[in-house]
Phi, psi and omega in degrees: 000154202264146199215174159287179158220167186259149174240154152202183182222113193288110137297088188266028174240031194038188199295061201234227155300067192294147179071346199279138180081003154248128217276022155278351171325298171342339202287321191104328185342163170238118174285327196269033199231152202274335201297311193304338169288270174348294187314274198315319180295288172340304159312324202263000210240329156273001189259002162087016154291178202225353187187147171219121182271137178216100197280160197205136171242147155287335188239145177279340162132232185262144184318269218290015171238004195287314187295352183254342168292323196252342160299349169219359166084015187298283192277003213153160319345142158232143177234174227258109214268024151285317169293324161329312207280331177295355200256296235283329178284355194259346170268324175225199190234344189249291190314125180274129213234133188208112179286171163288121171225126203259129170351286191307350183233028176221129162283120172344316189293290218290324201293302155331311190276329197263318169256034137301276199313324140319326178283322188282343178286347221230345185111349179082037180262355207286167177201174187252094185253055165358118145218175179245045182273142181282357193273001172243026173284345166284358180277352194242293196217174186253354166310142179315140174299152183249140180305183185280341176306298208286346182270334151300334179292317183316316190283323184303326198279354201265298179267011152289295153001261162324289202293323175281336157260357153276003174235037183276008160252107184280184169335160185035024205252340165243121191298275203056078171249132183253353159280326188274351176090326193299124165268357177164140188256104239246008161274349170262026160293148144239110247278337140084107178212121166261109205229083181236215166276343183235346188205139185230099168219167178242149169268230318305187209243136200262011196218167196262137211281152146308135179252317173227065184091137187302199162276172187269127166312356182026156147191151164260209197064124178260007178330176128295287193328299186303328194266350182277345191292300214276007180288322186279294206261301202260121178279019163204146170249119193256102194239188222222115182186145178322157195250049186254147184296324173283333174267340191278318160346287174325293185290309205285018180286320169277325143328330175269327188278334138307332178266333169299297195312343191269344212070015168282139193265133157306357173234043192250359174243152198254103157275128163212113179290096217304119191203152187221096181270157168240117174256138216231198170269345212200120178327313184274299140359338157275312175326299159309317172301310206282324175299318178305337195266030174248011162218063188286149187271150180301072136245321213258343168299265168010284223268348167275022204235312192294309189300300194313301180290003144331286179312309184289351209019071148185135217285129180268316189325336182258350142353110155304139204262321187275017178250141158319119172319128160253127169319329171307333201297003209221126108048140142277005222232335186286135186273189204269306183311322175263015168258328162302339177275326160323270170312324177097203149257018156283137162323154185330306191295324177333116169308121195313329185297303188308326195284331197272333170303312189313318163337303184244009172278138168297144188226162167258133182273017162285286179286002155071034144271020171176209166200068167236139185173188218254164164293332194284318180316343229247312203285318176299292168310316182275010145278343172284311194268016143321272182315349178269013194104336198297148184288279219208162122248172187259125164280150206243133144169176170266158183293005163321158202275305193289351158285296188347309183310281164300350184250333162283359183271328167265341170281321147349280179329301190300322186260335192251001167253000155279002164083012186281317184234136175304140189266010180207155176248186182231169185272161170120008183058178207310248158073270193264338178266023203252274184318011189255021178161000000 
């Protein structure tokens, strides 16, 4: 039965050089100017989305991987998409707009007050996109860097944290009576003195309580550890698993299954799975695309390999391509999920050349081995995994006006006559609408 989903749209190169390696570069845009964003938010806030996730790394990475992050613009410059989101609410009335924000570079105290302020400037739209990456800790302090556990125990206690001050004005604590002259009553303040392992402060909080909810949380990851984070904590899950009905099943079983162990109801979290289609004119034209990706020539291994190590911030690019990955080569600082989105489901032994072919081979989404196909093929899947349960999805890409475009203008049309997308939105911010279905 045809049901709504929630849409959103995953900016996955962050706040960064839009356009650079594609030939909309031309378009002229300016990335480092609010207009292109805007232009991108609006569209996406008329086409009935519920959010735009804008992923952010802090750090260009490690010495020996920063030239391949900042040499094709893969991993860097990024400038700071918390400073983005007041141009991007200052463009629309709805769209819940939610930067990336990492633990390790906001002290609790600031971090409260500043997305208080943001929540009360936007309308009560503002979200969160939690993550733990340990690899820009050395840009905040000189303390040892921290494993992948701890550095989640570091975020649950951060954003406890935040939350015990945003809610340091208890009940009645703000009058604002203009007969009586009183604006607040500073005996229902609570004094919040936070004494934990990573973090030490006192409230209350300099900012005025919520009127339609805090911000809404976000988080990725696919650990245990990540997923026991967002079952305890998050009202969206962004998350990233094959799109066959026993793995989409699979995940949110567990995602539901985290959120009970919190005292939390499954259905305080919104899943929305990430995809990123190439959407085309036509069936035989998807046929083509795909038959051209089933042999790439080591030029096009090679430039995927420079993106991998981007991600991964470790250089792949110098590798034998007919030798097995070895796994050592990575980090602690690397998560487990994106060295699993590397590999796939090939063996250990499997030659890097094959994992980086796996990359670039293309699938069709009429037989659900990828997702190049037409919008109603496309539109056909995300009604299928409607039936399957499914919350939403994140369309994955950067935010240029000709991506945007391209992917929405015939599919739009298409989803909102299947009853697939929403045509309205309800008042009460990012909130009420992730909860009106």
């Amino acid at each position: 039965m045809t049901r709504l989903q929630h849409f959103g749209w995953f900016l996955a190169r962050g706040f960064g050089p839009h356009g650079w390696g594609h030939p909309y570069l031309r378009w002229n845009h300016r990335w480092t100017e609010p207009g292109l964003y805007q232009d991108s938010a609006r569209t996406l806030e008329q086409a009935g989305f519920d959010l735009l996730i804008i992923e952010d790394a802090p750090s260009l990475g490690s010495a020996e991987t920063i030239d391949l992050r900042v040499r094709h613009a893969f991993g860097g410059p990024k400038h700071d998409p918390l400073l983005l989101a007041p141009y991007l609410f200052a463009a629309t009335r709805h769209l819940g707009v939610v930067p990336t924000v990492n633990p390790a570079a906001y002290l609790p105290y600031t971090a409260a007050r500043q997305f208080a302020t943001l929540q009360h400037l936007s309308g009560h739209r503002l979200g969160l996109n939690v993550v733990t990456d340990t690899g820009s800790a050395r840009h905040f302090s000189t303390a040892a860097q921290l494993g992948h556990d701890a550095a989640y125990d570091r975020a649950e206690e951060w954003l406890a944290g935040i939350r015990d001050l945003w809610r340091s004005w208890g009940e009645g604590a703000l009058v604002v009576d203009e007969e009586s002259g009183v604006y607040a009553d500073g005996t229902k303040l609570d004094a919040t003195q936070h004494r934990g392992e990573y973090f030490g402060f006192d409230g209350p909080l300099n900012a005025i309580p919520f009127t339609d909810g805090e911000p809404a949380i976000v988080s990725p990851g696919g650990s245990g550890r990540g997923l026991a984070f967002a079952g305890h904590n998050s009202d969206v899950q962004l998350a990233l698993a094959p799109l066959d009905e026993a793995s989409i099943r699979a995940y949110r079983g567990r995602i539901h299954d985290a959120a009970e162990a919190a005292g939390r109801s499954a259905d305080d979290i919104k899943i929305l799975f990430a995809i990123q289609p190439v959407l085309v004119s036509s069936p035989e034209e998807a046929d083509r695309l795909v038959a051209a990706s089933a042999h790439p020539s080591d030029e096009a291994l090679v430039a995927i390999a420079r993106k991998q190590s981007s991600d991964l911030e470790t250089d792949l690019t110098g590798l034998d391509l007919d030798r097995p990955l070895d796994r050592s080569i990575f980090g602690e600082h690397v998560s487990e999920g994106s060295i699993t989105r590397l590999i796939g489901r090939h063996d250990a032994d499997a030659p890097l050349r094959t994992l980086l072919s796996a990359h670039a081979r293309l699938g069709r989404l009429h037989d659900g081995s990828g997702f190049v196909g037409t919008a109603d093929e496309f539109a056909d899947r995300i009604e299928e995994l409607g039936t399957w349960g499914n919350d939403g999805v994140l369309l994955w890409g950067d935010l240029h006006p000709v991506t945007v475009h391209r992917v929405l203008d015939d599919l739009v049309p298409i989803l909102r006559r299947r009853g697939i997308l929403r045509e309205e939105y309800v008042d009460g911010g990012l909130h009420a609408n992730l909860r009106a279905f």
